[in-house]
C-alpha positions as CSV (number, residue, x, y, z in Angstrom):
1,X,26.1,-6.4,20.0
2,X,25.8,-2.7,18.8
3,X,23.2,-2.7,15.8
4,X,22.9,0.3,13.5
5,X,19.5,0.5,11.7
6,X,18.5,3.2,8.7
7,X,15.0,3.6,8.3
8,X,13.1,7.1,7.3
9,X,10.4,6.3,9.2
10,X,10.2,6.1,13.2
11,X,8.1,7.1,15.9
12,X,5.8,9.4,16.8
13,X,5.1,8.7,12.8
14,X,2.5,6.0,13.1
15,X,2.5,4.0,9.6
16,X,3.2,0.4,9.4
17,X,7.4,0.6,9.0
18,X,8.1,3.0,12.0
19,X,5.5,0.5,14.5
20,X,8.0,-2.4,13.0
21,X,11.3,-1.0,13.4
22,X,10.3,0.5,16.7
23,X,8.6,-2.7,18.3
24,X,11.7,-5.0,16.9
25,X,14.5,-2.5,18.4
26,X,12.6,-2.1,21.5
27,X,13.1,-5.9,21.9
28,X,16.4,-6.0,20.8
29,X,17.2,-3.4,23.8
30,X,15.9,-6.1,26.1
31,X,18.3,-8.5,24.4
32,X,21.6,-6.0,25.5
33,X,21.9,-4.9,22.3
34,X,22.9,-1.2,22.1
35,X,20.9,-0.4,19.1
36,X,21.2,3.2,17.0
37,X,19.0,4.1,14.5
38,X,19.8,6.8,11.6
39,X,16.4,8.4,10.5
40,X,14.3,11.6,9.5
41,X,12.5,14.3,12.0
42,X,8.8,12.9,11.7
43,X,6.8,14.4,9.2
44,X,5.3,11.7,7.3
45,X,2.4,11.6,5.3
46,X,2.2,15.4,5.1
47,X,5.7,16.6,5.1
48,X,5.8,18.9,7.9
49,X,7.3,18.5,10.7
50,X,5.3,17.4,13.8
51,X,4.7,19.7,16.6
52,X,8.1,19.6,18.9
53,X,10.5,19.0,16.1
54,X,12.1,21.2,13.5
55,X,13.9,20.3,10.3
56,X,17.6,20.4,11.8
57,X,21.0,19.0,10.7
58,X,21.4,16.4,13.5
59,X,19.3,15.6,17.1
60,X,19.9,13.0,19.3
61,X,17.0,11.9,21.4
62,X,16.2,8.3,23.5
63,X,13.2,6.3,23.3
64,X,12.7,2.9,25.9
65,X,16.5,2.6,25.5
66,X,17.2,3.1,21.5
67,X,19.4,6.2,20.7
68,X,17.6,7.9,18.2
69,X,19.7,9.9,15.6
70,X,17.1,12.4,13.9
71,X,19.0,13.7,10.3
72,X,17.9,16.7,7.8
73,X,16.1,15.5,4.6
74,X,14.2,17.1,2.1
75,X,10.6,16.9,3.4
76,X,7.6,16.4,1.4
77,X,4.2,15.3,1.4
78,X,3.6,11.4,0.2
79,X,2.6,13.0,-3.0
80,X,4.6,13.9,-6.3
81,X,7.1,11.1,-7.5
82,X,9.5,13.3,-8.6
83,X,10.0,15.2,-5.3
84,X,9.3,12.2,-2.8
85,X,12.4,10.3,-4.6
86,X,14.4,14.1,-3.6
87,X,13.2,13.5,0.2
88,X,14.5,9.6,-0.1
89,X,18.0,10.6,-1.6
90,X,18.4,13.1,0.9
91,X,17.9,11.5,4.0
92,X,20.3,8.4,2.0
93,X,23.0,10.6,1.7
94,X,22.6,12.2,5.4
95,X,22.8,8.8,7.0
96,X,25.7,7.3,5.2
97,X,27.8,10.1,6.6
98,X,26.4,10.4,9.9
99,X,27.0,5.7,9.6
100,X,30.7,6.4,8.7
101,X,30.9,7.8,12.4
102,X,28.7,5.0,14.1
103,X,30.9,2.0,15.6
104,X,28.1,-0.8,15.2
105,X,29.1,-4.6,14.2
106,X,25.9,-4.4,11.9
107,X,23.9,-2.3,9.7
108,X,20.1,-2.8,9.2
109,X,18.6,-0.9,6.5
110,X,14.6,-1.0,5.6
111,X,12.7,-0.8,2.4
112,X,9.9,0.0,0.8
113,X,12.4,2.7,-0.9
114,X,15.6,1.4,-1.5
115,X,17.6,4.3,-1.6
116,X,17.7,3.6,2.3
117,X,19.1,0.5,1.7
118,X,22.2,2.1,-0.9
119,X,22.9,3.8,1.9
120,X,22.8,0.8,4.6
121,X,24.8,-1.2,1.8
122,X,27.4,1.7,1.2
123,X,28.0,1.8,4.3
124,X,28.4,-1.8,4.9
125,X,31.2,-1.4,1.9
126,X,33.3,1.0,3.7
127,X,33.4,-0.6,6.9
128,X,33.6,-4.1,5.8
129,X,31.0,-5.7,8.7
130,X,28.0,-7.2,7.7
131,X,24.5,-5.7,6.5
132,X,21.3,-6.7,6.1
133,X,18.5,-5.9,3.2
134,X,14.9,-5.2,5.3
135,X,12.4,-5.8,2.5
136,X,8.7,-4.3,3.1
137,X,7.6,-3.6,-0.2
138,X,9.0,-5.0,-3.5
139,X,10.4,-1.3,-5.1
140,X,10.2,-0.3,-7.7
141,X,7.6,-3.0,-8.6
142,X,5.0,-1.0,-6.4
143,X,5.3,1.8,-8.3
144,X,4.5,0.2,-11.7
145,X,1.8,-1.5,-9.9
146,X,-0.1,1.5,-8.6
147,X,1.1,4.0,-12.4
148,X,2.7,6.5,-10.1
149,X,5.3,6.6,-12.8
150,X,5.4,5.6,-16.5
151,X,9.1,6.2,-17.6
152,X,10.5,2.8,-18.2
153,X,13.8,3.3,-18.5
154,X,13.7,4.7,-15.4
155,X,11.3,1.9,-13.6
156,X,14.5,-0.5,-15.6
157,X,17.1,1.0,-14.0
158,X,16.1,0.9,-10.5
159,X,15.2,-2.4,-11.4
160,X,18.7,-3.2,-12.0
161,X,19.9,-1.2,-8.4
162,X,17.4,-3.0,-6.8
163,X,18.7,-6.5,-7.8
164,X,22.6,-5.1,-7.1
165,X,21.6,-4.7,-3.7
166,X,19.9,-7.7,-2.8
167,X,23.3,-9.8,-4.3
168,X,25.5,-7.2,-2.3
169,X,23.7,-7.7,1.4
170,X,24.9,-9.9,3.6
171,X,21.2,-11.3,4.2
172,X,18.4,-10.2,2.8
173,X,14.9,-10.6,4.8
174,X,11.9,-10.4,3.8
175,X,8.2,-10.2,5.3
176,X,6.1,-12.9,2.7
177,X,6.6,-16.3,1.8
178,X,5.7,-14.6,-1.6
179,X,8.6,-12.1,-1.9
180,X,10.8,-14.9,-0.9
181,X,9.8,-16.4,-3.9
182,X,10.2,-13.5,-6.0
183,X,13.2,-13.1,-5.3
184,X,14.6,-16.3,-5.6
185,X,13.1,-16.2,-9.3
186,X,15.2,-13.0,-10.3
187,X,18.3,-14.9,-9.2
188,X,18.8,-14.1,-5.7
189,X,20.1,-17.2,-3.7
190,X,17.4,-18.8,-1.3
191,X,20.0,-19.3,1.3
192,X,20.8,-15.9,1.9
193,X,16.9,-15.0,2.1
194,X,14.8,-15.1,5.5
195,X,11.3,-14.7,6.0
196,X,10.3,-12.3,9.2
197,X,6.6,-11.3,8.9
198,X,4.9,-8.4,10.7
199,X,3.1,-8.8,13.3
200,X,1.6,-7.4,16.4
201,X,2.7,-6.8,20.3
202,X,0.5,-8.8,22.1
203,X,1.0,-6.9,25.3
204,X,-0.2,-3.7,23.3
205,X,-3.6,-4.6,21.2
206,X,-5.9,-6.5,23.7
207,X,-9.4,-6.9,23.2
208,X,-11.5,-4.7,25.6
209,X,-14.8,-2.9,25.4
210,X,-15.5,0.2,22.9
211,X,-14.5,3.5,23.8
212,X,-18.2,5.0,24.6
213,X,-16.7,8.8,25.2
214,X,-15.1,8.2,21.6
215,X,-18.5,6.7,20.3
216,X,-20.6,9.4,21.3
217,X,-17.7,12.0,20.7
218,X,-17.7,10.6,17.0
219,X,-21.4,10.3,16.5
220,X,-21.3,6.9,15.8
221,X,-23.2,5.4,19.0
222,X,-26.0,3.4,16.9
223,X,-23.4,2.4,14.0
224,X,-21.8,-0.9,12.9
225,X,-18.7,1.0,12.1
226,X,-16.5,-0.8,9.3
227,X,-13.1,1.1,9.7
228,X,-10.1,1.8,7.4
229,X,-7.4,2.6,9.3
230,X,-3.6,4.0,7.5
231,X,-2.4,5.4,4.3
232,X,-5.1,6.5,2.1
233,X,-2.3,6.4,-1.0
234,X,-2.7,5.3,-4.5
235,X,-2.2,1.8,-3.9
236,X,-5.2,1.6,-1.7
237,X,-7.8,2.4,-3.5
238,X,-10.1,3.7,-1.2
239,X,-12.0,5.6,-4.1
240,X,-13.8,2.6,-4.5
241,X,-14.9,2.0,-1.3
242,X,-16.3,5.3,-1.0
243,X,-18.1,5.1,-4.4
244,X,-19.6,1.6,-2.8
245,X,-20.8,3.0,0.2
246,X,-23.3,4.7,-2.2
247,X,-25.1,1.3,-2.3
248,X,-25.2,0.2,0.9
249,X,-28.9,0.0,1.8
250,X,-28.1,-0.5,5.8
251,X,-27.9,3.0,7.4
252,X,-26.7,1.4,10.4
253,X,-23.3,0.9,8.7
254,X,-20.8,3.6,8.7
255,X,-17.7,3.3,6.6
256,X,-15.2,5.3,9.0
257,X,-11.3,5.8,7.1
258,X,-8.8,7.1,9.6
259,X,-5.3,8.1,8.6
260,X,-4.1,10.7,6.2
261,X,-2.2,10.4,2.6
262,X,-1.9,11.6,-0.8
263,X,-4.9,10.7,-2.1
264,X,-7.4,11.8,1.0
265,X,-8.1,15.5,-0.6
266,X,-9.9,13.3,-3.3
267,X,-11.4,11.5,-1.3
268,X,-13.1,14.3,0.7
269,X,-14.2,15.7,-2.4
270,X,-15.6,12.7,-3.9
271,X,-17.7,12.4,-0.5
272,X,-19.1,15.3,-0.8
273,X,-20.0,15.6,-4.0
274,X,-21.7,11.9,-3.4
275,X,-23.4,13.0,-0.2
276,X,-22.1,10.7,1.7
277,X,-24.1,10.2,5.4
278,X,-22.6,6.7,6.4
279,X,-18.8,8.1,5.4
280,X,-17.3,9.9,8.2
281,X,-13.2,10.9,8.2
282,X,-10.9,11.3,10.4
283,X,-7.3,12.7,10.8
284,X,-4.3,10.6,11.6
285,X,-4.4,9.5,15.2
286,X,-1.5,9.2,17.7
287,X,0.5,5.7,18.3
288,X,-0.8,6.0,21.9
289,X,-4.9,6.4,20.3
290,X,-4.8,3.7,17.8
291,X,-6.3,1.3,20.6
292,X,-9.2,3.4,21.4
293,X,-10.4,3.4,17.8
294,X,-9.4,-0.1,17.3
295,X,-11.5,-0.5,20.2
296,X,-14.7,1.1,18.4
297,X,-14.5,-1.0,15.4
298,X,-17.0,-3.7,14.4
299,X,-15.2,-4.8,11.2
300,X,-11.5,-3.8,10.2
301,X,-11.6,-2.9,6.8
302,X,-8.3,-3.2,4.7
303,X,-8.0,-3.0,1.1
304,X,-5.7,-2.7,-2.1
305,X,-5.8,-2.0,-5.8
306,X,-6.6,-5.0,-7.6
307,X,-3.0,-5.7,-8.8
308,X,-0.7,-9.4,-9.1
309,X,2.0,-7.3,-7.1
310,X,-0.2,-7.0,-4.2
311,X,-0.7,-10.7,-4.3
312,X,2.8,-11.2,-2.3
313,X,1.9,-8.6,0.5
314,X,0.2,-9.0,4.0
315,X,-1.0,-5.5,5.5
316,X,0.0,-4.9,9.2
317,X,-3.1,-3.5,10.0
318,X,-4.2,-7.0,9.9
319,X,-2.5,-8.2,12.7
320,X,-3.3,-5.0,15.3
321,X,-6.9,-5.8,14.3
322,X,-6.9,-9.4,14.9
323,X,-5.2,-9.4,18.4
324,X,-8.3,-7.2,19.6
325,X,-11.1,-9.8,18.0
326,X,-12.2,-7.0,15.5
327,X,-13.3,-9.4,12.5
328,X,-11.2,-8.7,9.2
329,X,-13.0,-7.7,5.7
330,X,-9.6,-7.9,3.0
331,X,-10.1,-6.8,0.0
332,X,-6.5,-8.6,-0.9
333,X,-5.5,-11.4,-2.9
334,X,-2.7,-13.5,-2.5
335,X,-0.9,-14.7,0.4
336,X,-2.7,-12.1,2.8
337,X,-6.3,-14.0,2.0
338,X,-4.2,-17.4,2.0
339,X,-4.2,-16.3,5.9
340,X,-7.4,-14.6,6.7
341,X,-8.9,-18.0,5.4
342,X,-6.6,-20.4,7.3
343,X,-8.1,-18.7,10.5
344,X,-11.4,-18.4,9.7
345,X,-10.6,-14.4,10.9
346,X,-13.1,-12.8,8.6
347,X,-14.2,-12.7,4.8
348,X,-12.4,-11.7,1.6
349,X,-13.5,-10.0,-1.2
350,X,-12.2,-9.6,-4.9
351,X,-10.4,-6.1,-4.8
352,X,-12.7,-3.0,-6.8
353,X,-16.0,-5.9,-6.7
354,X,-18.5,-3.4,-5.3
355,X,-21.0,-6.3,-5.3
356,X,-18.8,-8.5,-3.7
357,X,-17.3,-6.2,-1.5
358,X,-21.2,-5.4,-0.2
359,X,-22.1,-9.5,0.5
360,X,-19.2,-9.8,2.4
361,X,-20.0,-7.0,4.5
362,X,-23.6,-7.9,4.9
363,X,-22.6,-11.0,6.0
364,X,-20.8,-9.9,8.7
365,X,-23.7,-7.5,9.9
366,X,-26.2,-9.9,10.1
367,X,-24.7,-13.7,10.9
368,X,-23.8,-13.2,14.7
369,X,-23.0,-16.7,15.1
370,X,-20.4,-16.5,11.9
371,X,-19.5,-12.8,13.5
372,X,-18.4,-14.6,16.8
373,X,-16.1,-17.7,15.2
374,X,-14.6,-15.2,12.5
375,X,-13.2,-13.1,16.6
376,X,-12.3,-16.7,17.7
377,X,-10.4,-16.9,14.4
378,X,-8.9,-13.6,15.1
379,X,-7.5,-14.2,18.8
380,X,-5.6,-17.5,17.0
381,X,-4.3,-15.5,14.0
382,X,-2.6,-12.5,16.8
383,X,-0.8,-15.6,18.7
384,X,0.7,-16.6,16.0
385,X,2.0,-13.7,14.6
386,X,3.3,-12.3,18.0
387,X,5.8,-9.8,17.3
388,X,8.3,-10.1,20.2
389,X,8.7,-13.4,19.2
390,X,9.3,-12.6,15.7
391,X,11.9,-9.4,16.9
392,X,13.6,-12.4,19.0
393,X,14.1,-14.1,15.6
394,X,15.3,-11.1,13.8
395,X,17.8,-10.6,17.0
396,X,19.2,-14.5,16.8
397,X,20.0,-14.0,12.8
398,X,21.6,-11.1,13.3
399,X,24.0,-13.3,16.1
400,X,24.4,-15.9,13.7
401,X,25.7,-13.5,10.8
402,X,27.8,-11.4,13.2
403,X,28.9,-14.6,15.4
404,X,27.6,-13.1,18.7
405,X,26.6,-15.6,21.5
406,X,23.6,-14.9,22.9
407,X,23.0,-14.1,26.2
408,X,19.4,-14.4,27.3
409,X,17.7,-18.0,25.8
410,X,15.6,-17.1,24.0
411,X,12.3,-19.3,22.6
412,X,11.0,-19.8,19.3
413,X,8.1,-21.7,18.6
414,X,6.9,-23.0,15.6
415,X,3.9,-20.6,13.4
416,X,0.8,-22.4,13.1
417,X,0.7,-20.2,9.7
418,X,3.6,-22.9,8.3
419,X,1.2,-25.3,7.9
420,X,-0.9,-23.5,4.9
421,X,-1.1,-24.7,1.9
């Protein structure tokens, strides 16, 4: 099967949608698929290109087997509304003509933005095969969640394209049981909506002992570190952490935020003027390092607005956490806690409650015995959310929709995570 998949995001960028796309075409690979993917020259959050590449028309490169078609776009930091929706059109238009010239027998195209997905349907139009809708992030609902734009007619109108192309796709899949839902309340049929969540490579994120070179390199030896790891964007709010950390009365806990973003210039300047000892940042880390500073983290810190849209997401970072027994502290509502507290895999805490937020930490400093059974919780969370298992699903819809046989059996169990209430 030859599978064509539009994404702007891809490796060596490091968020949450290239890890996905990579990890579930790496499998498919295994599978015999020949698998392209259409995407931008890495430059994500900060709009520059990362060192080795340049902002060409076209480059073809390989990675573990996937032929990887790098396309110009306007590049731009993840800041500015008006300009980031330039670099999303751009790279849209760049990879519906380079698709056009792309035998495949079907087209994949991934959210959060959906001008992606215009160009993944468009080009599903013209060559009359199949595609499928990826949907990460419900857009442009995000936007009026975290008031990165007020024009309504606007937010109404993309409203409208965004419902087009859900009832245009061939198959629509999502990664909640909560935007399923959605969905399925704006009209969308349920039959044409599946549910693939994130997840983690098992093989990847192990538990193993801290990093002491990093430790020491860090200064962070004698700390409990409580990391934040990813965007620091609008919709995570990571203001208010820093503005807790003020209160915390332990000066054994470090608050450590790793990752880069539009909102992170703030953020150094609200540390400072704060004083801040027990905050420490750090720049955006390679794929390949992530594990390391996993490896140094007591509790995995990961937090949203308060908002009812965030209700129907469930952060990735989650998952790499749990599959190295680093207890969670979710400052999340919604089906993301729904899980947390299934497994017993940490604490949550109502989003922008400092005092709550505090507890909740504090608990996890000082209970060891609660400590160990929230990493027991963790180790069953990871095996049920094993990613190659969940690409292997992806793989065996997409040979159902394009009635390919497949050729390697291929075994899927049944989530534990069904049986939540």
């Amino acid at each position: 099967m030859k599978i064509l998949f539009l994404t702007d995001n891809f490796p060596p960028e490091v968020n949450a949608p290239a890890t996905r796309t990579f990890e579930h075409c790496r499998e498919w690979v295994k599978q015999g698929a020949a698998v392209t993917v259409l995407t931008c020259f890495p430059n994500y959050p900060t709009g520059k290109a990362f060192p080795g590449y340049k902002n060409q028309l076209y480059k073809v490169e390989y990675m573990e087997g996937i032929k990887v078609v790098r396309l110009w776009s306007y590049m731009t930091a993840n800041q500015g509304f008006l300009k980031r929706v330039l670099d999303y059109i751009s790279f849209a238009f760049m990879a519906f003509w380079a698709g056009l010239f792309t035998k495949t027998d079907v087209i994949v195209a991934t959210s959060p933005q959906f001008f992606t997905a215009l160009a993944g349907g468009a080009l599903g139009l013209f060559k009359r095969i199949p595609w499928i809708f990826e949907v990460r992030d419900l857009w442009p609902e995000s936007i009026r969640a975290v008031e990165a734009m007020n024009t309504q007619r606007i937010l109404d109108w993309l409203e409208k394209l965004e419902l087009l192309l859900y009832r245009n796709a061939t198959c629509v899949v999502v990664v909640t049981d909560a935007f399923k839902v959605n969905l399925i309340r704006r009209g969308i049929k349920a039959e044409k909506i599946e549910v693939i969540k994130n997840g983690v490579m098992l093989d990847v994120y192990q538990p193993q002992r801290k990093n002491k070179i990093l430790l020491d390199k860090l200064g962070l030896s004698d700390k409990f570190v409580v990391a934040y790891m990813g965007t620091h964007g609008m919709a995570h709010k990571l203001d208010f952490l820093i503005e807790s950390a003020s209160r915390i009365k332990d000066p054994s806990v470090q608050l450590v935020f790793i990752g880069d973003g539009a909102e992170k210039a703030n953020l150094m300047q609200r540390i400072e003027e704060l004083q801040l000892p027990n905050v420490t940042m750090i720049d955006s880390v390679t794929k390949a390092e992530m594990v390391d500073y996993i490896s140094i983290t007591d509790i995995a810190l990961v937090n949203l607005k308060k908002s009812d849209t965030f209700k129907t997401v469930i952060p990735s970072k989650i998952f790499e956490n749990a599959a190295m027994r680093k207890p969670i502290l979710l400052g999340v509502e919604g089906e993301s806690q729904d899980i947390i507290e299934y497994y017993q895999a940490g604490l949550c805490f109502e989003p922008e409650n400092e005092t709550d937020f505090i507890e909740k930490l504090m608990t996890l400093r000082t209970d060891a015995a609660f400590y160990k059974t929230c990493q027991a919780g963790c180790t069953d969370l990871a095996a049920d959310f094993d990613r190659m298992r969940l690409a292997h699903e992806f793989y065996k819809l997409m040979c159902r929709i394009t009635n390919k046989t497949i050729d390697i059996p291929i075994k899927i169990e049944k989530q534990r995570h069904s049986e939540i209430a």
